[in-house]
mmCIF file as Biopython writes it, N, C-alpha, C and O atoms, coordinates in Angstrom:
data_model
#
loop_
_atom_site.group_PDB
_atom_site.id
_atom_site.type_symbol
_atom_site.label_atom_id
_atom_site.label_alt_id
_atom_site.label_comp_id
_atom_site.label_asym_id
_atom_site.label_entity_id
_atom_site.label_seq_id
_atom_site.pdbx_PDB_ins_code
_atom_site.Cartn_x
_atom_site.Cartn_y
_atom_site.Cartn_z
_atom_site.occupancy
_atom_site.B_iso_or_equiv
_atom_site.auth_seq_id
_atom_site.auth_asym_id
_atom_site.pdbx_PDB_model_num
ATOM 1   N N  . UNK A ? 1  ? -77.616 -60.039 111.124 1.0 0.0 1  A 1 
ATOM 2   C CA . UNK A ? 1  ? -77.790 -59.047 112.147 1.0 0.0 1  A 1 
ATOM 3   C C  . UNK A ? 1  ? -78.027 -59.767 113.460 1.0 0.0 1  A 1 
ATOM 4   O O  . UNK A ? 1  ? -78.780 -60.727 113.617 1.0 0.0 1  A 1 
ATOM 5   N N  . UNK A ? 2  ? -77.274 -59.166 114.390 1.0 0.0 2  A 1 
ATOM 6   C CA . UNK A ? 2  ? -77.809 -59.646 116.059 1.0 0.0 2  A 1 
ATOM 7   C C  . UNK A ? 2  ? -77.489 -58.627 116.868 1.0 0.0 2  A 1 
ATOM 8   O O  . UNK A ? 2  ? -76.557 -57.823 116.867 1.0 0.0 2  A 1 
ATOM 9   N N  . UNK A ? 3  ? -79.074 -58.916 118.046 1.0 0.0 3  A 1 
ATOM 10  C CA . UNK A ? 3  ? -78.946 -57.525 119.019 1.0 0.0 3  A 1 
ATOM 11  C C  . UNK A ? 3  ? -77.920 -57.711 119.984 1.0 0.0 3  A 1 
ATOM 12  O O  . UNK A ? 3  ? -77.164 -58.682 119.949 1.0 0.0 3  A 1 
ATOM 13  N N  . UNK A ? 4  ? -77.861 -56.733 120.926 1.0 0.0 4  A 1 
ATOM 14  C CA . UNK A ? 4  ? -77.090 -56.667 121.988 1.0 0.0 4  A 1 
ATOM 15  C C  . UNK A ? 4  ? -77.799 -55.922 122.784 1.0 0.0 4  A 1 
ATOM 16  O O  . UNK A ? 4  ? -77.760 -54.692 122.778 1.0 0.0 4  A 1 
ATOM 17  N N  . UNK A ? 5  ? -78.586 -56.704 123.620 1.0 0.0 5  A 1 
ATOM 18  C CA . UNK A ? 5  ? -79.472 -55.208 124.155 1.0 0.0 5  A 1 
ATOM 19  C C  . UNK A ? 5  ? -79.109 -55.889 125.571 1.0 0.0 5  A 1 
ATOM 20  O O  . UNK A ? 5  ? -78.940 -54.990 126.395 1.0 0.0 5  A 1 
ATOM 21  N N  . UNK A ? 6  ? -78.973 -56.876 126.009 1.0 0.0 6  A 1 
ATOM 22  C CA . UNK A ? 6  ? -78.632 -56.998 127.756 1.0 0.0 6  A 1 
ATOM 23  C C  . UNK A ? 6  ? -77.925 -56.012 128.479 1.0 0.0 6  A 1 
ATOM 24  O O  . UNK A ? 6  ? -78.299 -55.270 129.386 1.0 0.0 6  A 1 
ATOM 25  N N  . UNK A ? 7  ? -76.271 -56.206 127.620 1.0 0.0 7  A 1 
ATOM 26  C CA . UNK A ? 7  ? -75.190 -55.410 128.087 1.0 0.0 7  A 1 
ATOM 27  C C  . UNK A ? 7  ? -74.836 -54.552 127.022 1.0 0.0 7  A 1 
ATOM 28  O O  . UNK A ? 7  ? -75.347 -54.889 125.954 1.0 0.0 7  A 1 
ATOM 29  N N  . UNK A ? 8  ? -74.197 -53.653 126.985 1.0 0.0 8  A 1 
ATOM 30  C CA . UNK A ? 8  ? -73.313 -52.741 125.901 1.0 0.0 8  A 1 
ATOM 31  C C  . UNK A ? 8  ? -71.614 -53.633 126.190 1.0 0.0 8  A 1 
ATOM 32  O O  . UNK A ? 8  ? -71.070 -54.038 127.218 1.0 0.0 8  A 1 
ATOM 33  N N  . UNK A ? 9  ? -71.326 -53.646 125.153 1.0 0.0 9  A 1 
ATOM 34  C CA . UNK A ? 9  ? -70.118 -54.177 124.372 1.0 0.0 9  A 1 
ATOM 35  C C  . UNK A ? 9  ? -69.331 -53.497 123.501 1.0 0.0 9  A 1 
ATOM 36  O O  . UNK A ? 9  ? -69.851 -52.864 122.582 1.0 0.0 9  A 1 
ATOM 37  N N  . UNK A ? 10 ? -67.927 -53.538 123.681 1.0 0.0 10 A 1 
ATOM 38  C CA . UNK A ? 10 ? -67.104 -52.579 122.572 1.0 0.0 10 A 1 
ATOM 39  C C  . UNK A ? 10 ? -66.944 -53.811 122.073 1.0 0.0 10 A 1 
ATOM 40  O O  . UNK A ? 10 ? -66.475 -54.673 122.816 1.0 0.0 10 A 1 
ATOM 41  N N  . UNK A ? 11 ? -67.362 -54.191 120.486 1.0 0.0 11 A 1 
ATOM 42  C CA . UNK A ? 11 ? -67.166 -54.652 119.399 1.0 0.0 11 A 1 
ATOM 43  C C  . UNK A ? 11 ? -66.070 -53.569 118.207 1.0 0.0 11 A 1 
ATOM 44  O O  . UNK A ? 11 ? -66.161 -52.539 117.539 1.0 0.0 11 A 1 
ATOM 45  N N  . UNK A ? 12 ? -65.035 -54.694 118.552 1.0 0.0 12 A 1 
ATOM 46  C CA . UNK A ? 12 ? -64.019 -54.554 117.347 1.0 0.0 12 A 1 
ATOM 47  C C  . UNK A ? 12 ? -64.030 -56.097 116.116 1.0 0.0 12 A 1 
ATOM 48  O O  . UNK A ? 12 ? -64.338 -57.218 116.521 1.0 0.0 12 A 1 
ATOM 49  N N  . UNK A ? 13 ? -63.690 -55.851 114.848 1.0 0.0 13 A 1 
ATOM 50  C CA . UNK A ? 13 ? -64.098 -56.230 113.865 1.0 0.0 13 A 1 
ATOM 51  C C  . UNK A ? 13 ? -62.485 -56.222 113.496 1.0 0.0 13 A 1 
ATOM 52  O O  . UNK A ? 13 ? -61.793 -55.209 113.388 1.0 0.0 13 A 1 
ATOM 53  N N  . UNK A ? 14 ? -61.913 -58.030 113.274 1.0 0.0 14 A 1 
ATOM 54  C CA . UNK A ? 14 ? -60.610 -57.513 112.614 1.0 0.0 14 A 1 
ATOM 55  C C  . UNK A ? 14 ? -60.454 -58.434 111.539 1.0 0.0 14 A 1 
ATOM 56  O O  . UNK A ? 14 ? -61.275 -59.343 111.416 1.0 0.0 14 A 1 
ATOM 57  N N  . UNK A ? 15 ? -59.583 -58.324 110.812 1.0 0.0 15 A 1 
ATOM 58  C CA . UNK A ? 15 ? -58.717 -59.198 109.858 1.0 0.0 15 A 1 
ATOM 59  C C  . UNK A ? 15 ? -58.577 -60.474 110.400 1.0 0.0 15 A 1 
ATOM 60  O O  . UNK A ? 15 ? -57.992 -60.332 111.474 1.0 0.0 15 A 1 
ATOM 61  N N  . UNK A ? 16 ? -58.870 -61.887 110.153 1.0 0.0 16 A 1 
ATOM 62  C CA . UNK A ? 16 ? -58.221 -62.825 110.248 1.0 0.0 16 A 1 
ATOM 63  C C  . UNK A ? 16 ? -56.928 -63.345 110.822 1.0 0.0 16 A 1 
ATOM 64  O O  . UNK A ? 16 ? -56.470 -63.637 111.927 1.0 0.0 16 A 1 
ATOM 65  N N  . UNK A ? 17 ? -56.541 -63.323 109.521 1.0 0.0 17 A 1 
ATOM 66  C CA . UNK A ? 17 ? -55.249 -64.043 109.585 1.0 0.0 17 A 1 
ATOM 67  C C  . UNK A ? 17 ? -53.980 -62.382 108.586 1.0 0.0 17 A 1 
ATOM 68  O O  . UNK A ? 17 ? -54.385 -61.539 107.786 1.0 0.0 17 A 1 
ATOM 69  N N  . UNK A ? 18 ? -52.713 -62.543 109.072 1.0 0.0 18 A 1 
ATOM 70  C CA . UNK A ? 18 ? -52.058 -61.430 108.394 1.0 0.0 18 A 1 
ATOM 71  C C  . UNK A ? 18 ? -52.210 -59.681 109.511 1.0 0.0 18 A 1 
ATOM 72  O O  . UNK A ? 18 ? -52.216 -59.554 110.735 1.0 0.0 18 A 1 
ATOM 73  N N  . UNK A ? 19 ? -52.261 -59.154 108.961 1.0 0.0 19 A 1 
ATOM 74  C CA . UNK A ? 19 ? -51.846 -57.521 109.845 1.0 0.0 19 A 1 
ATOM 75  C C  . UNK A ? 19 ? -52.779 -57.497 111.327 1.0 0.0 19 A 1 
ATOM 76  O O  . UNK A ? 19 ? -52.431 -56.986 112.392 1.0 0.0 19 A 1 
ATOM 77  N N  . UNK A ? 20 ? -54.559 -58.493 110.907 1.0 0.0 20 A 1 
ATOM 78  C CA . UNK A ? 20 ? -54.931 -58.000 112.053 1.0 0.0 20 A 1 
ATOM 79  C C  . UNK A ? 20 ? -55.385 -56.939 112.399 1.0 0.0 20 A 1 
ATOM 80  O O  . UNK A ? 20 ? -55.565 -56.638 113.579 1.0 0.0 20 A 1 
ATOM 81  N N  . UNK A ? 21 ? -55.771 -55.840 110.937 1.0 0.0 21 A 1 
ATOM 82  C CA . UNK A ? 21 ? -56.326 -54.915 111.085 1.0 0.0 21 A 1 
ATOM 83  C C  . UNK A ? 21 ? -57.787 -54.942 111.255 1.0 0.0 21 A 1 
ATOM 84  O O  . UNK A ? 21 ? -58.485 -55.901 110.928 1.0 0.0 21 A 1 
ATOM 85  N N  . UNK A ? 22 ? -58.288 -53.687 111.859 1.0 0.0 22 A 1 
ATOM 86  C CA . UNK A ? 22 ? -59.831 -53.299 112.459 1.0 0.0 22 A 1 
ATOM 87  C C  . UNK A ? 22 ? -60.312 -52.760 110.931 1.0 0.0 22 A 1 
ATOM 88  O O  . UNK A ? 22 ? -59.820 -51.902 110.199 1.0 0.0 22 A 1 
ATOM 89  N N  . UNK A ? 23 ? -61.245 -53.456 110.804 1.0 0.0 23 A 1 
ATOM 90  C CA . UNK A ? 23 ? -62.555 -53.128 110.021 1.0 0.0 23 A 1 
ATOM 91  C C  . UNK A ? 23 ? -63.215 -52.229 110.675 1.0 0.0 23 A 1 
ATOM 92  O O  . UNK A ? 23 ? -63.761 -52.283 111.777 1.0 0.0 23 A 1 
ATOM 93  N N  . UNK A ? 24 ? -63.077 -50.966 109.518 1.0 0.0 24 A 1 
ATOM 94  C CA . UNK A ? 24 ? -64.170 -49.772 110.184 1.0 0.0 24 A 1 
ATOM 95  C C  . UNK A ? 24 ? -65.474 -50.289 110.469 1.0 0.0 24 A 1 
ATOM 96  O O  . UNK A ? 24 ? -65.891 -51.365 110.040 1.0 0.0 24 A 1 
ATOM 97  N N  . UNK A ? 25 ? -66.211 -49.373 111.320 1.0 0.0 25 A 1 
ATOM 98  C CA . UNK A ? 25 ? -67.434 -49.423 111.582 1.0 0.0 25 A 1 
ATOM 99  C C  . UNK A ? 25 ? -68.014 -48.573 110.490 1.0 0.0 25 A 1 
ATOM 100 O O  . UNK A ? 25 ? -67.480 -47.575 110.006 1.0 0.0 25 A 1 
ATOM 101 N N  . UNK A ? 26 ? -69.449 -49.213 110.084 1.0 0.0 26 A 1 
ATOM 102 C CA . UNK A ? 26 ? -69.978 -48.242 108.974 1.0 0.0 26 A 1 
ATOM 103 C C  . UNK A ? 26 ? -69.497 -48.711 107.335 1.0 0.0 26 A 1 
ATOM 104 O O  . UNK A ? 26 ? -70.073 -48.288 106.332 1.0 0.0 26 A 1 
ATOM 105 N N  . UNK A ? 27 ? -68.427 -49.585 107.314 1.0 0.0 27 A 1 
ATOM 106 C CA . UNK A ? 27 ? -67.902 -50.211 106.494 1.0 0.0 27 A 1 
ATOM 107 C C  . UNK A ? 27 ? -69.485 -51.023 106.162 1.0 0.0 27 A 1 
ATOM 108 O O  . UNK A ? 27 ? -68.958 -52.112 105.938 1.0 0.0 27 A 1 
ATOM 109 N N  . UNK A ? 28 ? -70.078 -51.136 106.084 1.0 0.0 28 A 1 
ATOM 110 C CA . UNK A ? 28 ? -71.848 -51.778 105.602 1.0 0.0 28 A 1 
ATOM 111 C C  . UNK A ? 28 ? -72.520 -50.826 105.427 1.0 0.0 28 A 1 
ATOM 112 O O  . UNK A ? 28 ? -73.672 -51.127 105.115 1.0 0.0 28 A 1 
ATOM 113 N N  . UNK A ? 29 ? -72.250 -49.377 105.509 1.0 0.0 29 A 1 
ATOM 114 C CA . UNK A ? 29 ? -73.052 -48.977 104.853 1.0 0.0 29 A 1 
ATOM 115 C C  . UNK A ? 29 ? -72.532 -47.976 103.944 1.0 0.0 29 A 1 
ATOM 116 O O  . UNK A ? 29 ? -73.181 -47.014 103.532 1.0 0.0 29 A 1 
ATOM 117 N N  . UNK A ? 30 ? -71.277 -48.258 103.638 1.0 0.0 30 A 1 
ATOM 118 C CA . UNK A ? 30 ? -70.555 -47.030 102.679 1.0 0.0 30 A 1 
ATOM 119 C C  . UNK A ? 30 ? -70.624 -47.914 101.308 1.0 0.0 30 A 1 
ATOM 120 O O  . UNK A ? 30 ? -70.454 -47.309 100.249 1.0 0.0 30 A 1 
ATOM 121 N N  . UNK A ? 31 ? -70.820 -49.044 101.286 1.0 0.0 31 A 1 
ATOM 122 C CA . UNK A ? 31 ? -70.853 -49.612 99.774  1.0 0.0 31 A 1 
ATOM 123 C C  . UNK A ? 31 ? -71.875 -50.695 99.230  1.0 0.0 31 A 1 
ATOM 124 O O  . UNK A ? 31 ? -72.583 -51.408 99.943  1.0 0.0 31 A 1 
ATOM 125 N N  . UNK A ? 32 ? -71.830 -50.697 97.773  1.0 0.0 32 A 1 
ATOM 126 C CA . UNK A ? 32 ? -73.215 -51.415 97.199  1.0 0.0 32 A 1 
ATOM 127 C C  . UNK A ? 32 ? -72.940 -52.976 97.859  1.0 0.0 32 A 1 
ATOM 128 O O  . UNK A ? 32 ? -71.932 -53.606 98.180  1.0 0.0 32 A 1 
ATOM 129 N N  . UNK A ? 33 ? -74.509 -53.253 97.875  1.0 0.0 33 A 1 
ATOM 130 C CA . UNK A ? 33 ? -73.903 -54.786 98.050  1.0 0.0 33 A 1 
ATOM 131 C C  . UNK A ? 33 ? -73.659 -55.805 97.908  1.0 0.0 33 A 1 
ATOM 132 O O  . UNK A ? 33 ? -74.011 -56.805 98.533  1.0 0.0 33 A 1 
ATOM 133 N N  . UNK A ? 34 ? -72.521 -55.579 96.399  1.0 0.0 34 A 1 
ATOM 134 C CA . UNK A ? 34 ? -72.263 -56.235 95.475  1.0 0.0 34 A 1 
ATOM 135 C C  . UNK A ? 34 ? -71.037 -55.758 95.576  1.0 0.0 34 A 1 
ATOM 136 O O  . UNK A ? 34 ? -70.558 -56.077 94.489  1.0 0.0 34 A 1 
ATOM 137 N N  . UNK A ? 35 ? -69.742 -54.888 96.498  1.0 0.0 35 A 1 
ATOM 138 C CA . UNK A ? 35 ? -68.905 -54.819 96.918  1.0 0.0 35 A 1 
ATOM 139 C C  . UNK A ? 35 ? -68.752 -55.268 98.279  1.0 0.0 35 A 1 
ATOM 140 O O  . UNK A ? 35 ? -67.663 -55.342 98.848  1.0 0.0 35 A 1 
ATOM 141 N N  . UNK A ? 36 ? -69.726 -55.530 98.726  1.0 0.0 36 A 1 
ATOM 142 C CA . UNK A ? 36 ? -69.132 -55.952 100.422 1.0 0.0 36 A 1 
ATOM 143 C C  . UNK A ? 36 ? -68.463 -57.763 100.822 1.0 0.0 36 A 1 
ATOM 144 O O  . UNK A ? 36 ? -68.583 -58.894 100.353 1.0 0.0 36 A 1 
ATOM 145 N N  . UNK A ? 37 ? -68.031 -57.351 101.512 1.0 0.0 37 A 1 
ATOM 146 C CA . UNK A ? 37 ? -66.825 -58.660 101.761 1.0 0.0 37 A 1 
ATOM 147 C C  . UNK A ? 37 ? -66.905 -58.770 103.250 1.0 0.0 37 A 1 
ATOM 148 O O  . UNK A ? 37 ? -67.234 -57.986 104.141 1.0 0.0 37 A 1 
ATOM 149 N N  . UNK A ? 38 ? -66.372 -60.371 103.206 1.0 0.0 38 A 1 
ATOM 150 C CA . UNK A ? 38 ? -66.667 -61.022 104.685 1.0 0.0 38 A 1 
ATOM 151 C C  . UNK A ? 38 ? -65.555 -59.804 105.687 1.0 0.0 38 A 1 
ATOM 152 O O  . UNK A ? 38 ? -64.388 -59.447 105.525 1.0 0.0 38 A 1 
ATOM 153 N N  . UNK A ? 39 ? -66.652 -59.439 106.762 1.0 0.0 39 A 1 
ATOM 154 C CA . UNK A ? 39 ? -66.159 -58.134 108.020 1.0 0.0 39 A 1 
ATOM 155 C C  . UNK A ? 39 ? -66.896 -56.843 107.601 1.0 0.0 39 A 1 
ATOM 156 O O  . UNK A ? 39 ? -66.985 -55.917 108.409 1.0 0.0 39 A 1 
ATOM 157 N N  . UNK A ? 40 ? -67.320 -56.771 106.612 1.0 0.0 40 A 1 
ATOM 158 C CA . UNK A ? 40 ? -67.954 -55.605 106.685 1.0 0.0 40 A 1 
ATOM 159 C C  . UNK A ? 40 ? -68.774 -55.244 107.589 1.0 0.0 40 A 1 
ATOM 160 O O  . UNK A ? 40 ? -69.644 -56.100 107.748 1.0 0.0 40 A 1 
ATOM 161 N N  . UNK A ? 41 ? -68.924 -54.053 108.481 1.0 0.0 41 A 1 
ATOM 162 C CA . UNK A ? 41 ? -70.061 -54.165 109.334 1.0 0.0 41 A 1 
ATOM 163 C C  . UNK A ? 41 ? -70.816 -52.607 109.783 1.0 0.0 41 A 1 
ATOM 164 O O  . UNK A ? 41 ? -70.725 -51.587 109.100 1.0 0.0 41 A 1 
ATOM 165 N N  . UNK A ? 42 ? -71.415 -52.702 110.835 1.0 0.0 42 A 1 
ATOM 166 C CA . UNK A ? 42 ? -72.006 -51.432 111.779 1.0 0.0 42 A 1 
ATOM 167 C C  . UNK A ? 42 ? -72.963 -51.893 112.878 1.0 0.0 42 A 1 
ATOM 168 O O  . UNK A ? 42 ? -73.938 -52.643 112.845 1.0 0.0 42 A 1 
ATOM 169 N N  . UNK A ? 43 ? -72.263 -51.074 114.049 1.0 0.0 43 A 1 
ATOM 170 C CA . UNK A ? 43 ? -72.481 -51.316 115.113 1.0 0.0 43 A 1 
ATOM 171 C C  . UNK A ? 43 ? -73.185 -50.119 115.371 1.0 0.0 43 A 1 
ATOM 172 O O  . UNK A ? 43 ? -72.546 -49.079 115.213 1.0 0.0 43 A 1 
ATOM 173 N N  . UNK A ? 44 ? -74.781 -50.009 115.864 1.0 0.0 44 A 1 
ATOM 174 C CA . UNK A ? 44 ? -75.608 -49.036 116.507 1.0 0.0 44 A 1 
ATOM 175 C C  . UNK A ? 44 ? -75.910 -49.592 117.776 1.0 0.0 44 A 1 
ATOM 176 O O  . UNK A ? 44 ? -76.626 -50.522 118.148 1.0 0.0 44 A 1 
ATOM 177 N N  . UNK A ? 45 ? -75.014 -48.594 118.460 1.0 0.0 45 A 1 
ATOM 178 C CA . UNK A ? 45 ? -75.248 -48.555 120.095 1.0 0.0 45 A 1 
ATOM 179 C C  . UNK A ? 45 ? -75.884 -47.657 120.848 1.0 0.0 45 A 1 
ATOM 180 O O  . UNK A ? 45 ? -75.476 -47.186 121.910 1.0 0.0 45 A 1 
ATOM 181 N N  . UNK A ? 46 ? -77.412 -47.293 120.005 1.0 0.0 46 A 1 
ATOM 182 C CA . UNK A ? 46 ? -77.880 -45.975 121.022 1.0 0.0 46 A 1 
ATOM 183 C C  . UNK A ? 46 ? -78.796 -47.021 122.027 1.0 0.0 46 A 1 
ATOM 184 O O  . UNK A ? 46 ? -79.077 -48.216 121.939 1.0 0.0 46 A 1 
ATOM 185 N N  . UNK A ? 47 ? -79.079 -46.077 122.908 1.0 0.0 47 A 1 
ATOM 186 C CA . UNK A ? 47 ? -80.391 -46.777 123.535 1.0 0.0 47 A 1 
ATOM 187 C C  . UNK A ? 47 ? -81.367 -47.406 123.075 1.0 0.0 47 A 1 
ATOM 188 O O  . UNK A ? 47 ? -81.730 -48.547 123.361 1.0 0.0 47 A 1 
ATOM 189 N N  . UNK A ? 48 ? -81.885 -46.556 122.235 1.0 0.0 48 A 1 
ATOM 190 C CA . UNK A ? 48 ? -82.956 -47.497 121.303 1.0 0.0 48 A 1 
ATOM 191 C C  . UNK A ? 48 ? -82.730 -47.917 120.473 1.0 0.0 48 A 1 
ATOM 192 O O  . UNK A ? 48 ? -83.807 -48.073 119.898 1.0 0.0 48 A 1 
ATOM 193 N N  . UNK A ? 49 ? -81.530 -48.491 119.540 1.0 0.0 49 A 1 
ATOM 194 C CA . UNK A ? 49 ? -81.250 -49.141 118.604 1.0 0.0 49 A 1 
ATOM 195 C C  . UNK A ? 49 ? -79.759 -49.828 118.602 1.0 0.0 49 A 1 
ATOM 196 O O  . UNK A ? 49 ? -78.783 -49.290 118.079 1.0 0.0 49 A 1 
ATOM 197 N N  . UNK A ? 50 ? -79.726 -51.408 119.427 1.0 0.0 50 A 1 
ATOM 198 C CA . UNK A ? 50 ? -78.352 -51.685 119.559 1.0 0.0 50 A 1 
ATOM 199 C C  . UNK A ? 50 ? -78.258 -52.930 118.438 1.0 0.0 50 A 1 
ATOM 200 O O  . UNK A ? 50 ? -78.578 -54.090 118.697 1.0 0.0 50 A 1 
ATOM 201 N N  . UNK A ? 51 ? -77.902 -52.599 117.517 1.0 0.0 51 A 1 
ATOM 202 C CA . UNK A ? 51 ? -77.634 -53.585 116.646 1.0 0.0 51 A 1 
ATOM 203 C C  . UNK A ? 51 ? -76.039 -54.168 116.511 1.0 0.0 51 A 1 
ATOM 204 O O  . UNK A ? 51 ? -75.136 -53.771 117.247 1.0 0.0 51 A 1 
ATOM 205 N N  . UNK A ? 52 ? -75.844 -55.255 115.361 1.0 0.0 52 A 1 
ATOM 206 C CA . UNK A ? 52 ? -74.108 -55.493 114.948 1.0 0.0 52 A 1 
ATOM 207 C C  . UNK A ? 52 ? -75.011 -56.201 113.902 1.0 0.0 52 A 1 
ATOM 208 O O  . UNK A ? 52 ? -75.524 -57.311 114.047 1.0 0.0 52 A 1 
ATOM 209 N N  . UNK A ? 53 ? -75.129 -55.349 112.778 1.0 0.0 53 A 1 
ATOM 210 C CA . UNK A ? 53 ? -74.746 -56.192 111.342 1.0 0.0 53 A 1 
ATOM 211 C C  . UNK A ? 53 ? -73.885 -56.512 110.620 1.0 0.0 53 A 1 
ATOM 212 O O  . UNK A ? 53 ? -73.135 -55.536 110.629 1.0 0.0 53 A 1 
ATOM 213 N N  . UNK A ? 54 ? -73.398 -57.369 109.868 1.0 0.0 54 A 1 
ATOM 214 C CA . UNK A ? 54 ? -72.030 -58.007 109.763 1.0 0.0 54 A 1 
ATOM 215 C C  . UNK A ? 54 ? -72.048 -58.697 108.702 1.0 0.0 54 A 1 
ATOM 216 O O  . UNK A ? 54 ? -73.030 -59.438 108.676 1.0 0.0 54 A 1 
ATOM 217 N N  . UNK A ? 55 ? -71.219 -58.800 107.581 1.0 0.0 55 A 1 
ATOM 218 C CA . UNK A ? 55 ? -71.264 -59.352 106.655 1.0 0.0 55 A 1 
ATOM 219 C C  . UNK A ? 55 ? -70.475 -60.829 106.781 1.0 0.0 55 A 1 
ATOM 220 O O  . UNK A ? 55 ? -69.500 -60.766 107.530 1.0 0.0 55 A 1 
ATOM 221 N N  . UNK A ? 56 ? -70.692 -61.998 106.251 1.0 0.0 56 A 1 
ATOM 222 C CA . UNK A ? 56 ? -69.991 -63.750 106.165 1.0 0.0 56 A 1 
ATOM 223 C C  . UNK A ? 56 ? -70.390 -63.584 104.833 1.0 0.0 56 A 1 
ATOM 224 O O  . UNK A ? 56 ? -71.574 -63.612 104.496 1.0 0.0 56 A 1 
ATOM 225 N N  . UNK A ? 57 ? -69.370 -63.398 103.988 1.0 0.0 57 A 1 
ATOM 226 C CA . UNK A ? 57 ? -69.393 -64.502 102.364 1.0 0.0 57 A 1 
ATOM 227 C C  . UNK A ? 57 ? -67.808 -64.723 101.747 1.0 0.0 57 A 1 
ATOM 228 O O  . UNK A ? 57 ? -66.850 -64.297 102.393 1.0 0.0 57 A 1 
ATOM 229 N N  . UNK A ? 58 ? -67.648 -65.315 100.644 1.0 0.0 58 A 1 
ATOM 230 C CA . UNK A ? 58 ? -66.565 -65.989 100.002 1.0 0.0 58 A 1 
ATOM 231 C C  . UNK A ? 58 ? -66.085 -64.804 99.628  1.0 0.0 58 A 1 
ATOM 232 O O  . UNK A ? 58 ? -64.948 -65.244 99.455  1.0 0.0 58 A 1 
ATOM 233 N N  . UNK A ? 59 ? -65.951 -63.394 99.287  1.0 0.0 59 A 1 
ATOM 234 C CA . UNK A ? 59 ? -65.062 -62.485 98.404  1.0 0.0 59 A 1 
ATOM 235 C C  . UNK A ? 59 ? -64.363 -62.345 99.551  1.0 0.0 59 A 1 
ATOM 236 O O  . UNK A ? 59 ? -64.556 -62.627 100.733 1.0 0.0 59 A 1 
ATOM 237 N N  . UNK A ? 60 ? -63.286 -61.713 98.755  1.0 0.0 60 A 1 
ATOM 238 C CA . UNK A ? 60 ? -61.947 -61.372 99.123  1.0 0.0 60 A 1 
ATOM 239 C C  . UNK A ? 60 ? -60.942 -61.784 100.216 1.0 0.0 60 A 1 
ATOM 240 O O  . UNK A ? 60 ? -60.453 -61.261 101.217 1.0 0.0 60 A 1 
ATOM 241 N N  . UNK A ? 61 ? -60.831 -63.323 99.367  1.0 0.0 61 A 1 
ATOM 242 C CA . UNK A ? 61 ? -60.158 -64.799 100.515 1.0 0.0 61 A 1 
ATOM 243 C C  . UNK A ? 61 ? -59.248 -64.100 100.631 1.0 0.0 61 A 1 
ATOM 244 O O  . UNK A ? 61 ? -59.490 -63.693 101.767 1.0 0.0 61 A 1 
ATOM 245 N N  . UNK A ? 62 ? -57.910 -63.374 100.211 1.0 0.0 62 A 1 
ATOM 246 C CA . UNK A ? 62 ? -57.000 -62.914 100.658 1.0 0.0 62 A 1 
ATOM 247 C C  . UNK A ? 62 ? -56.751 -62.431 101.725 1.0 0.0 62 A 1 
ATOM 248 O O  . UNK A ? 62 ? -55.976 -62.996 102.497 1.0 0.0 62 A 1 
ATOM 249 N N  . UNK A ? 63 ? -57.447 -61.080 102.072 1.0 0.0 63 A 1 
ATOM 250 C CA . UNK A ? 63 ? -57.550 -59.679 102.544 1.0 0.0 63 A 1 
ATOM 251 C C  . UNK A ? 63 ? -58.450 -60.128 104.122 1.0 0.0 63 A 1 
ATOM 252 O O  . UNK A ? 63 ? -57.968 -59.662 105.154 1.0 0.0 63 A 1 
ATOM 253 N N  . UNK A ? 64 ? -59.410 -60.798 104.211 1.0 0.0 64 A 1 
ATOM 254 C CA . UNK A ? 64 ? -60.021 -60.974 105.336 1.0 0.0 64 A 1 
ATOM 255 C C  . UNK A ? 64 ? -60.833 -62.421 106.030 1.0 0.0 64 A 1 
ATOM 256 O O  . UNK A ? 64 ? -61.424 -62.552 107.102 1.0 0.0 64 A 1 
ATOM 257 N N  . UNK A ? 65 ? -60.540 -63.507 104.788 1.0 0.0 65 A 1 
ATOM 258 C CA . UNK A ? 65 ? -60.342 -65.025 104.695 1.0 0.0 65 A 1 
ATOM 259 C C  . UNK A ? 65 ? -60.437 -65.195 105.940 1.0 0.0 65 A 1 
ATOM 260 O O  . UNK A ? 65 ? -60.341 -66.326 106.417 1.0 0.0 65 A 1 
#
C-alpha cells in the first residue's frame, strides 16, 4: 500500500507485456487472497482516504508477468 495525499493522480494499472490491458480497479477486493495476482489493485481517492493498494507476486507469469 502507498498514499497519495500531496496531489490526486489518475492511476491506471496495466498488463505488462502483450494487449496492455487495464486492470480493473477494485480487482483487490473482489477475490480471496489466494487468487490474487501481480496488478491486482484499488485506488481510494476520497478526501479522507487516498490510498493505491496493489498486489507484486509470482502467479500468473503469463497474463500480467
Amino acid at each position: 500500500m502507498t498514499n497519495f495525499t500531496d496531489v490526486r493522480v489518475a492511476i491506471n494499472v496495466t498488463t505488462k507485456y502483450g494487449s496492455g490491458d487495464i486492470i480493473a480497479n477494485k480487482s483487490y477486493l473482489s477475490k480471496l487472497e489466494s487468487e490474487l495476482v501481480s496488478g491486482d489493485n484499488v485506488i481510494f481517492n476520497q478526501t479522507e482516504v487516498r490510498e493505491f493498494k496493489f498486489v507484486i507476486n509470482g502467479k500468473n507469469l503469463t497474463d500480467r508477468g
